[in-house]
C-alpha positions as CSV (number, residue, x, y, z in Angstrom):
1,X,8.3,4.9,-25.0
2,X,9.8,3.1,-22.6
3,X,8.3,1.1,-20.1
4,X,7.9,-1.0,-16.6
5,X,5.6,-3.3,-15.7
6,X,5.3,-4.1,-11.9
7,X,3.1,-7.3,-11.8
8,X,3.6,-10.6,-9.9
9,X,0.8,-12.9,-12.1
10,X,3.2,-13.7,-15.4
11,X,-0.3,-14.0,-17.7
12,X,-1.1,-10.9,-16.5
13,X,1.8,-9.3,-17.3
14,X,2.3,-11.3,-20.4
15,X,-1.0,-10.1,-21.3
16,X,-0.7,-6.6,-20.3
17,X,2.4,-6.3,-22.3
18,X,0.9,-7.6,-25.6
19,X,-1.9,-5.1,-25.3
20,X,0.5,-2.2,-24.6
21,X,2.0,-3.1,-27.6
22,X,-0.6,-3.5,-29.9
23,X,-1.9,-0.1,-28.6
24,X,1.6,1.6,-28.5
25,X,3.3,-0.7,-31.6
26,X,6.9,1.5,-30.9
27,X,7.1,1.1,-27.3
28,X,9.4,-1.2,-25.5
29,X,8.8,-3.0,-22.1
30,X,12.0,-2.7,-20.5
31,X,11.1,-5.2,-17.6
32,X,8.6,-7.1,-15.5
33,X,9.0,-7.2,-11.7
34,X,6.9,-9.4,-9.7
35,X,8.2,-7.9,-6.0
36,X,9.3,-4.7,-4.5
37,X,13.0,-6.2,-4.3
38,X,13.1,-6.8,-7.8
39,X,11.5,-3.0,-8.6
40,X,13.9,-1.0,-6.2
41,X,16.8,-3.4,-8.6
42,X,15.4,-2.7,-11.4
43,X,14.3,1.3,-11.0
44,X,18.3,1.6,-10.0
45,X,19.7,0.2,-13.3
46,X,17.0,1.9,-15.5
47,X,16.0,5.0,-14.4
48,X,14.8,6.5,-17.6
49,X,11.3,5.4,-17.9
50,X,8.5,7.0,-19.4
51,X,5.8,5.2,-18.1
52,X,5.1,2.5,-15.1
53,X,1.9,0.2,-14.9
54,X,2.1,-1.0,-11.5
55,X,-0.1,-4.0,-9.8
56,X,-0.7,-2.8,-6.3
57,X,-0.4,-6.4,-4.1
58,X,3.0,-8.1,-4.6
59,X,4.5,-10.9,-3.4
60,X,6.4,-9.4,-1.0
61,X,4.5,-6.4,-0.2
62,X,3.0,-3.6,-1.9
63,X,4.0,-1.6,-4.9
64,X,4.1,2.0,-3.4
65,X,7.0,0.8,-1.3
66,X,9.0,1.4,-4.0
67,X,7.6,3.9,-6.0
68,X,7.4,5.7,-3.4
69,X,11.6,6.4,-3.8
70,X,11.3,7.1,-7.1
71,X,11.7,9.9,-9.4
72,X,7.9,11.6,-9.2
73,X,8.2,12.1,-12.9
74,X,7.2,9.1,-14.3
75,X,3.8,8.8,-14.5
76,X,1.9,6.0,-13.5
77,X,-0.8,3.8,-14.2
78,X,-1.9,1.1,-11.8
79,X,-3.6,-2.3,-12.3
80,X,-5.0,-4.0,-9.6
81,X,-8.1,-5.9,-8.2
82,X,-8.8,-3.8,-5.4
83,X,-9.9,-0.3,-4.7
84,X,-9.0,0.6,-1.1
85,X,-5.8,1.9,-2.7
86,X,-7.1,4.5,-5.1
87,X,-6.5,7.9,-2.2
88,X,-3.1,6.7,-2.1
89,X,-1.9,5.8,-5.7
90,X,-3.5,9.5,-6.7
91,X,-0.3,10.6,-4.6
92,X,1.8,8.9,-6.9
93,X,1.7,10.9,-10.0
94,X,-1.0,8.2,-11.2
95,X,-2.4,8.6,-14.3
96,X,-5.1,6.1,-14.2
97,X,-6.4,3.4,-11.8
98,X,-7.5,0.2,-13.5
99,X,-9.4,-2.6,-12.2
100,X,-8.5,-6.2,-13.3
101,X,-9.6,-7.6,-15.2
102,X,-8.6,-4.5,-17.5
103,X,-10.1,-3.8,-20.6
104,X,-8.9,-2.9,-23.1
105,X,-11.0,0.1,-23.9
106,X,-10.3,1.6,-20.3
107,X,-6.2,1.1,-21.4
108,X,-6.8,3.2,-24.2
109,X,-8.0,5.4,-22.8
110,X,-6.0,5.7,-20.0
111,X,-2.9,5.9,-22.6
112,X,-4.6,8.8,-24.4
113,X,-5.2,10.6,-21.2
114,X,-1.5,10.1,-20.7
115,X,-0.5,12.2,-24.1
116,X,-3.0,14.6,-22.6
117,X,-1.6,15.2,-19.7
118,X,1.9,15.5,-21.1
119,X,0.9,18.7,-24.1
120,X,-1.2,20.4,-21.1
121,X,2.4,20.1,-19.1
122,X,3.7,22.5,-21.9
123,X,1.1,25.5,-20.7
124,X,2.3,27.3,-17.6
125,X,-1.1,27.1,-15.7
126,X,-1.1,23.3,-15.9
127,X,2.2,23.2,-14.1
128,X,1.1,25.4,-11.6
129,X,-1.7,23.2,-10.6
130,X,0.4,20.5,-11.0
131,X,3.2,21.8,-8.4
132,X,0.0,22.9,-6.1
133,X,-1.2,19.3,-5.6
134,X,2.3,17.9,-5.3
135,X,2.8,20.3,-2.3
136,X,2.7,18.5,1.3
137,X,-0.6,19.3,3.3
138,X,-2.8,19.4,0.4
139,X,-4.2,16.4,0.3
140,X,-6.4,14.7,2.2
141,X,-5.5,10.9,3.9
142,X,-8.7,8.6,4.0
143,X,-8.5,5.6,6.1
144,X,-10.8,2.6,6.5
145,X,-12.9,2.4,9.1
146,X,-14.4,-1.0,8.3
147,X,-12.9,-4.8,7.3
148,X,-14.5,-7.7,6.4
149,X,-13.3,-10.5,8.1
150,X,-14.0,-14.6,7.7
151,X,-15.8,-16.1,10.4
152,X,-16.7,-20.2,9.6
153,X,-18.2,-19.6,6.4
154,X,-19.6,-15.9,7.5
155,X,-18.5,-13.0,6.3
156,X,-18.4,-9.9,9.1
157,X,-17.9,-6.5,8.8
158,X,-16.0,-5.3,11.6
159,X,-15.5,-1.6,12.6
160,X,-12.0,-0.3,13.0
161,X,-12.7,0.9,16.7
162,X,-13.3,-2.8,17.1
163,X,-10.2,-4.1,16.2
164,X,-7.8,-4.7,18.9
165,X,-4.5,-5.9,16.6
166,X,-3.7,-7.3,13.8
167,X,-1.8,-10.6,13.7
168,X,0.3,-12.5,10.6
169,X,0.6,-16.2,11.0
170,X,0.5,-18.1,8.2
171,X,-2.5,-15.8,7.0
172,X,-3.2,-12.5,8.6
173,X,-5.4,-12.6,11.6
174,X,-7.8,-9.3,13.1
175,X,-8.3,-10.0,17.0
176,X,-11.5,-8.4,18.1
177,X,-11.7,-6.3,21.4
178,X,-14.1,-9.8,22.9
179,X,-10.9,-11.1,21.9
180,X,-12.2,-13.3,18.1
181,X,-10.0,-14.0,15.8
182,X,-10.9,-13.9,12.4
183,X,-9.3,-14.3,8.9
184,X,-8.9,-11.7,6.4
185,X,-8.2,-11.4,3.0
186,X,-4.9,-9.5,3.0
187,X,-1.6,-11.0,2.7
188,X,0.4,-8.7,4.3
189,X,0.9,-6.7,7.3
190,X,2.4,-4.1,5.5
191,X,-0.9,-4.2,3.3
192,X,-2.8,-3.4,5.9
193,X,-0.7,-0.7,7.7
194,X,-1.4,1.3,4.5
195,X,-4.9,1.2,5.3
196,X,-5.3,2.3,8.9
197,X,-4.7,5.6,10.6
198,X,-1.0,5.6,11.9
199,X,-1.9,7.8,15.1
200,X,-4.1,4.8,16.3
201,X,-2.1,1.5,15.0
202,X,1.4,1.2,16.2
203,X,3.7,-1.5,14.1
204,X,5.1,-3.4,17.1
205,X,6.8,-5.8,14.8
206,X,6.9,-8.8,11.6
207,X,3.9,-10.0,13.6
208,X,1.7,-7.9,15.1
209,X,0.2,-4.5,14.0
210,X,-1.8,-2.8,17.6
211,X,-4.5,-0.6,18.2
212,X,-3.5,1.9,21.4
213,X,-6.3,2.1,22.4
214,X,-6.4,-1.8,23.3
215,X,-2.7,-1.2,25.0
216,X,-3.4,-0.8,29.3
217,X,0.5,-0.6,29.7
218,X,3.6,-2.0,29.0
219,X,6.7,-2.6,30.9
220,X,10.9,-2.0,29.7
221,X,12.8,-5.2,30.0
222,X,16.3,-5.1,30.8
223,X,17.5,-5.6,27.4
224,X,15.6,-2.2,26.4
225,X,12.8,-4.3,24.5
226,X,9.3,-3.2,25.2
227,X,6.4,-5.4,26.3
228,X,2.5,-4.4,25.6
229,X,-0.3,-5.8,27.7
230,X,-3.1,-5.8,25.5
231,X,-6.9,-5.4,27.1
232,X,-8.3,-8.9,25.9
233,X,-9.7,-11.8,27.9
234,X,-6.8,-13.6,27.3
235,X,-3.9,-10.7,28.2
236,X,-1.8,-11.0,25.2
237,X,1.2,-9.6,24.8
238,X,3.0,-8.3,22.3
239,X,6.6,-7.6,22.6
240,X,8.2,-4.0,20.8
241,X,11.9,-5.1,19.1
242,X,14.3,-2.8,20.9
243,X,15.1,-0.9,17.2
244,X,11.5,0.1,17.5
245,X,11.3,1.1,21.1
246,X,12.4,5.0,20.6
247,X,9.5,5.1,18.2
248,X,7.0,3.6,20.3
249,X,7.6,5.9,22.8
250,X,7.3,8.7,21.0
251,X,4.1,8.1,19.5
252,X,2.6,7.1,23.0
253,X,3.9,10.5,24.1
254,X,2.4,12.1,20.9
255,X,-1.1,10.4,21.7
256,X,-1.0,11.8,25.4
């Protein structure tokens, strides 16, 4: 069996790959990547896999970036320490979702449920179910409609409807509608853009991910680059690259 581990903490995947093989003695790890560069690389010089284990959070962004171009076939199991991501990697041909620390009594028997899963494949129902919830529409998107956020030494749980943008500086900021800022967890944008309803947060660029309903209007410079006027106390504004400026209009217009 051949197989990929996507991990960015090297004891982790050190430690991962010595219980994979005590577990599957014949099978041979054919890499580690710690980022999605190094996964879209690698996935293009060895494309037969039969298995993934993927850490969700990597260093520069997050896994289903890249499996996401991949051949649906290989079935996956991911490791990570959070759960928000669970709706999404079920998408993914997952096999399993494991929490780290993983033990090793939920890897077996997520590898056993694998070899399951591959004899039912030989019976003609199972691949009909299979194609059914592969097929667009039939599955259902959940997005979160709470973060918690650092405030001093507090912790706050802040509604999405509450949340006016988020910001990355050197750690990635939520600006409330009373115009807070407070820390998060998350080390991304792109992280977080996962997360949150696309009709309702617009991508405005590196920086800056914005709640529409917190845009009162924005104006077309001359060099075609967009600029939003956020409702806050202080007015921020956050400026649309002109690559993105097509799209932003189109999902105003869609929102209309």
């Amino acid at each position: 069996m051949r197989i990929l581990i996507i991990e960015d903490e090297p004891l982790i995947a050190r430690g991962l790959s010595l219980q994979i093989q005590q577990l599957i003695p014949d099978s041979e790890i054919v890499g580690v990547t710690a980022s999605v560069r190094e996964t879209l690389e690698l996935l293009n010089k060895q494309p037969a896999l039969d298995l993934i284990f993927a850490d969700i959070q990597l260093s520069d962004g997050i896994s289903f970036q890249a499996l996401e171009k991949i051949d649906r076939g290989i079935p996956i199991i991911f490791t990570t320490a959070f759960d928000e991501y669970a709706i999404r990697a079920f998408k993914l041909n997952s096999i399993d979702y494991l929490l780290k620390p993983i033990d090793g009594e939920e890897l077996r028997q997520a590898l056993s449920k694998l070899q399951h899963i591959k004899q039912k494949a030989l019976q003609p129902e199972f691949y009909a179910a299979l194609q059914l919830l592969n097929t667009p529409g039939t599955h259902i998107q959940k997005y979160k409609h709470r973060f918690l956020a650092f405030s001093g030494k507090s912790i706050v749980p802040v509604s999405i409807k509450e949340v006016c943008s988020f910001e990355k500086e050197e750690i990635i900021f939520l600006r409330t509608r009373e115009g807070k800022q407070l820390v998060t967890e998350y080390r991304s944008l792109d992280e977080i853009q996962e997360l949150v309803d696309p009709s309702l947060f617009f991508r405005a660029n590196r920086q800056n991910l914005v709640n529409a309903e917190c845009i009162y209007k924005f104006e077309v410079d001359f060099m075609g680059k967009i600029n939003l006027f956020l409702n806050l106390p202080d007015k921020k504004q956050v400026q649309v690259s002109k690559d993105k400026a097509a799209e932003f209009r189109r999902w105003m217009e869609e929102r209309a």
